[in-house]
C-alpha positions as CSV (number, residue, x, y, z in Angstrom):
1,X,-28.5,14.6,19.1
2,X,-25.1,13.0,18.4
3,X,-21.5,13.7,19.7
4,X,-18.6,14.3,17.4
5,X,-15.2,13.7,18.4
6,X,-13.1,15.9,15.8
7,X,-9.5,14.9,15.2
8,X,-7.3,17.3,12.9
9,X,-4.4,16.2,10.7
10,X,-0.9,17.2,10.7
11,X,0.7,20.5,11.5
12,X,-2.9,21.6,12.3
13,X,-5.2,21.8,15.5
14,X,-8.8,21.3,17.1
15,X,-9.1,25.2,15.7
16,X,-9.2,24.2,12.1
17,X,-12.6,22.7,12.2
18,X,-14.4,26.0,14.5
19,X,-16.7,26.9,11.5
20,X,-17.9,23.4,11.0
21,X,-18.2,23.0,14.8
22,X,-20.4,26.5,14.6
23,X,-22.9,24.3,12.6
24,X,-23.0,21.1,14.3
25,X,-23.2,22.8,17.6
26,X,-26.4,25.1,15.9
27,X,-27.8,21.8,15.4
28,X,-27.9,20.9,19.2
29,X,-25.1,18.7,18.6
30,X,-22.2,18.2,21.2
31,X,-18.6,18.5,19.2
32,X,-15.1,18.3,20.5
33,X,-12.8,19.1,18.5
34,X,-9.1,19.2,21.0
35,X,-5.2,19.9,19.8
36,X,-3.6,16.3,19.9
37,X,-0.9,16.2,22.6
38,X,2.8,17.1,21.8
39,X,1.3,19.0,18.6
40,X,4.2,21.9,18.2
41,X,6.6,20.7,21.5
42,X,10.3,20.4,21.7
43,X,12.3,17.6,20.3
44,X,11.5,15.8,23.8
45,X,7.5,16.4,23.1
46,X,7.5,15.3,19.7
47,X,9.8,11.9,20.5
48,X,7.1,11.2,23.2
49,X,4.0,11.4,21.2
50,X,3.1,7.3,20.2
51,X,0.4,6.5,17.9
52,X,-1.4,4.4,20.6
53,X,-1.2,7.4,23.0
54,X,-3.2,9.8,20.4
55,X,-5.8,6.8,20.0
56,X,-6.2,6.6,23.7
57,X,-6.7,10.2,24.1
58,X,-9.6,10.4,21.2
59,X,-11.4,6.8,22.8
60,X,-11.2,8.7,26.2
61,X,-12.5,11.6,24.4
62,X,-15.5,9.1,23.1
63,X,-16.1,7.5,26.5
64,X,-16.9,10.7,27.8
65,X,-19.3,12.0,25.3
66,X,-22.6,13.5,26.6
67,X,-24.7,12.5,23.5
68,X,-25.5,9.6,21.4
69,X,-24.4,8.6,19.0
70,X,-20.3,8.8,19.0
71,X,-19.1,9.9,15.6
72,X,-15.1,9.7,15.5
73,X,-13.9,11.9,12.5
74,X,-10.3,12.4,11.6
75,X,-9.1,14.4,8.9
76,X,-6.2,13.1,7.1
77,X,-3.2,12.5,9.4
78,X,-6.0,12.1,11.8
79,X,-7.3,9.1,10.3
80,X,-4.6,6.7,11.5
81,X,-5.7,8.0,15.0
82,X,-9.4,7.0,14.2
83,X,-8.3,3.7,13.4
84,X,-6.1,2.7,16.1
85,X,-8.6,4.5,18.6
86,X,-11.6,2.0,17.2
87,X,-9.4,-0.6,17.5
88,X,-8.7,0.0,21.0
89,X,-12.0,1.0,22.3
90,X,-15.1,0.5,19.4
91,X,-17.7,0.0,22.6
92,X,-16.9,3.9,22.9
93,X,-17.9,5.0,19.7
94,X,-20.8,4.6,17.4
95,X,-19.0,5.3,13.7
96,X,-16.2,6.6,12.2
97,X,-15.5,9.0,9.5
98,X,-12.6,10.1,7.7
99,X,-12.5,13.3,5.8
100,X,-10.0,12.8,2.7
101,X,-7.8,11.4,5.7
102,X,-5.7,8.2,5.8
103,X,-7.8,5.0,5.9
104,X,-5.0,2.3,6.0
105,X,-5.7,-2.0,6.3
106,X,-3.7,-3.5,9.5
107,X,-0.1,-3.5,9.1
108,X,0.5,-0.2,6.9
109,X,1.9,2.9,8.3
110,X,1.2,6.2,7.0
111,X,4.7,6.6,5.9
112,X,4.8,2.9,4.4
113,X,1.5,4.2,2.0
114,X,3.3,6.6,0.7
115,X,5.5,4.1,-1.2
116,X,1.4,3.7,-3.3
117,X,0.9,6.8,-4.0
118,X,1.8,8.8,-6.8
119,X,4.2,11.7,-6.9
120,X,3.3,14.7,-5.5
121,X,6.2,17.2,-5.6
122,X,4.3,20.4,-4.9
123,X,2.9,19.1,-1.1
124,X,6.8,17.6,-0.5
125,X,8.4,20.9,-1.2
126,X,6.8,22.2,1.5
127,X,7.4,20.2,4.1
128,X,10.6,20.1,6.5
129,X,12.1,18.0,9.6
130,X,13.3,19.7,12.5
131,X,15.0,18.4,15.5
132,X,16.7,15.7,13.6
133,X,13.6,14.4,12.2
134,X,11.5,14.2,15.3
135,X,9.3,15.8,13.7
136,X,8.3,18.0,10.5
137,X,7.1,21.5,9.8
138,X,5.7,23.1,6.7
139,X,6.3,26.7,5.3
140,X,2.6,28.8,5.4
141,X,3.8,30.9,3.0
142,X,3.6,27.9,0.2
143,X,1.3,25.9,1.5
144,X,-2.0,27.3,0.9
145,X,-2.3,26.3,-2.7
146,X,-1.1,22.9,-1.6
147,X,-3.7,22.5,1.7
148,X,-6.9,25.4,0.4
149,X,-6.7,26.6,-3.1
150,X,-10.5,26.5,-2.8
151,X,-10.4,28.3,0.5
152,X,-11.9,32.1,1.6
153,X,-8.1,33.7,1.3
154,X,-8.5,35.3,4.6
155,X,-9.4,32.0,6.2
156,X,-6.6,30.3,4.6
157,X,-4.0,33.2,5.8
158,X,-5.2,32.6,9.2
159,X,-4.8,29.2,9.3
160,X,-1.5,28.9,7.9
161,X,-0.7,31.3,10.9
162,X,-1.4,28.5,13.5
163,X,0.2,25.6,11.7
164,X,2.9,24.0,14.3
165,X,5.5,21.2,14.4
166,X,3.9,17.5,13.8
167,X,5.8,14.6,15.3
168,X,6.9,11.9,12.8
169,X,6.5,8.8,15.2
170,X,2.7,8.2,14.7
171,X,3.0,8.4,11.0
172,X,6.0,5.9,11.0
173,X,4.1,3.1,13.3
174,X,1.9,0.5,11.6
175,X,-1.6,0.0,12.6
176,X,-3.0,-3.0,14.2
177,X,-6.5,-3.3,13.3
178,X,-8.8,-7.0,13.8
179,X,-12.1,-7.3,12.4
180,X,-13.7,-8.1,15.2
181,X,-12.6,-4.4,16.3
182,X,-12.0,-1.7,14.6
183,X,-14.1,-3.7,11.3
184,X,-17.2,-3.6,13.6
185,X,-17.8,0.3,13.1
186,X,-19.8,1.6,10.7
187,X,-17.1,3.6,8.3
188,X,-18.4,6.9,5.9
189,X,-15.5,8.4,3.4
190,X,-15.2,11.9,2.9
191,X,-13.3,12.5,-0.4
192,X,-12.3,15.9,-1.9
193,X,-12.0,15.8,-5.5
194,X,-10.0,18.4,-5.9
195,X,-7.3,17.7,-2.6
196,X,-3.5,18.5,-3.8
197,X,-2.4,17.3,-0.6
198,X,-3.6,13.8,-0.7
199,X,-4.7,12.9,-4.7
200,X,-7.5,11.6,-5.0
201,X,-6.1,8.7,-6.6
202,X,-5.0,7.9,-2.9
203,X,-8.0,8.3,-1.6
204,X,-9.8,6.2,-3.5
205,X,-6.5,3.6,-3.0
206,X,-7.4,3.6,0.7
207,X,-11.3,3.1,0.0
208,X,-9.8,-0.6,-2.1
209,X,-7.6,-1.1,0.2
210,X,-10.3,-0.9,3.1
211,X,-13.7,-1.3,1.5
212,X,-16.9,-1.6,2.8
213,X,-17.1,2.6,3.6
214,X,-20.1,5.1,2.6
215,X,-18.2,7.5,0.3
216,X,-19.6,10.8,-0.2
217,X,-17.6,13.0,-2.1
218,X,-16.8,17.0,-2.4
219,X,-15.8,19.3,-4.6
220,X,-13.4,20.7,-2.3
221,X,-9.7,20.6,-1.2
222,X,-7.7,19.3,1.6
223,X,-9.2,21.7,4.0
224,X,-13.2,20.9,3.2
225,X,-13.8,22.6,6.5
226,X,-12.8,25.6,5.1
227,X,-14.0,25.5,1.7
228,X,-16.9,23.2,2.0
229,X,-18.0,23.7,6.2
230,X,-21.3,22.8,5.3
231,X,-21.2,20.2,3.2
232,X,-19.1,18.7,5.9
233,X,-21.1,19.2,8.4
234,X,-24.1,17.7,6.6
235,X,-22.2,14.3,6.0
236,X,-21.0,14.2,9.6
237,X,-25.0,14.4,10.8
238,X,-25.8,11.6,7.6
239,X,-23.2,9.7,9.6
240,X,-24.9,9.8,13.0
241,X,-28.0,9.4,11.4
242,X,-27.2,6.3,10.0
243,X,-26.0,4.8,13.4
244,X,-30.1,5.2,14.1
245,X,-31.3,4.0,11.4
């Protein structure tokens, strides 16, 4: 049975991924699935979260892990966290997988792909910074066709409750990967086709500009773990079952 450290993008928390969790866990797999430090804090806790402090926090996380394999999974924003976190500590973990979630090459920030992507005016109305661009929040009343269009509306509503205040530093601070590192671990893709939050034409930008990943893909949107929970679930275990192979 594996482990699966699960690391949720922006404005979210561990919470998002509790029905994908249900099935791992049914499975006899061990998952962990936290809230990233600072996540919703004052000006003072968002200005202290660091890029390198979420990745030491989710290898710690890996180091720790009562079964084997070690699957690190981050879901968009969470994917610069995966990076970093592999480069800093890939004897922890056994593979990594990123669920349509930022998988950048060493030197790019999250903020500096953006300049690669194409417009996407519908996910920026939504979003605002807050104490003085410390961080950023985004208004649940219009996100859910931007995050879940393909979502059960009663799980969408509930999540869009719990969305907090992201800090901006970790999506403004270039990643340092090596090849020796971080290009050691085994890498699967996650895309969803139908994602209005990050196009698919960025996620399959990321998968050129960092090949060498298994891609599977969904027909889901930005929040697979809501519309697609077990399909998800399925490619995390394909994952861990390729680290045996």
């Amino acid at each position: 049975m594996a482990s699966f450290i699960l690391i949720h993008g922006s404005w979210h928390g561990g919470w998002c991924f509790d029905a994908v969790k249900a099935l791992l866990e049914a499975e006899g797999h061990e998952v962990i699935a936290p809230d990233l430090p600072g996540m919703g804090g004052d000006a003072a806790a968002l200005r202290a979260v660091t890029l390198a402090g979420w990745a030491e926090f989710a290898a710690d996380l890996c180091r720790n892990a009562a079964q084997q394999p070690v699957v690190l999974a981050g879901h968009s924003r969470g994917g610069i966290v995966v990076s970093q976190a592999a480069e800093q500590a890939p004897e922890a973990m056994d593979a990594l997988v990123y669920i349509c979630a930022m998988m950048l090459p060493d030197g790019m920030s999250r903020a500096a792909f953006k300049a690669l992507e194409a417009p996407n005016p519908a996910f920026e109305a939504i979003i605002t910074p807050v104490h003085d661009g410390a961080g950023t929040v985004v208004d649940p009343a219009r996100a859910p066709p931007v995050f879940a269009q393909l979502s059960p509306p009663e799980m969408v509503a509930a999540a869009m409750a719990r969305l907090v205040a992201e800090p901006h530093g970790p999506r403004a601070t270039p990643l340092r990967l090596t090849p020796e590192r971080f290009g050691r671990l085994p890498r699967t893709y996650v895309e969803c086709r139908e994602d209005r939050t990050i196009l698919l034409s960025s996620q399959r930008t990321m998968q050129q500009l960092v090949p060498g990943a298994t891609v599977v893909s969904l027909d889901a949107d930005h929040s697979p773990y809501l519309s697609r929970p077990q399909e998800l679930a399925q490619a995390l275990i394909a994952a861990a079952a390729a680290v045996r192979r």
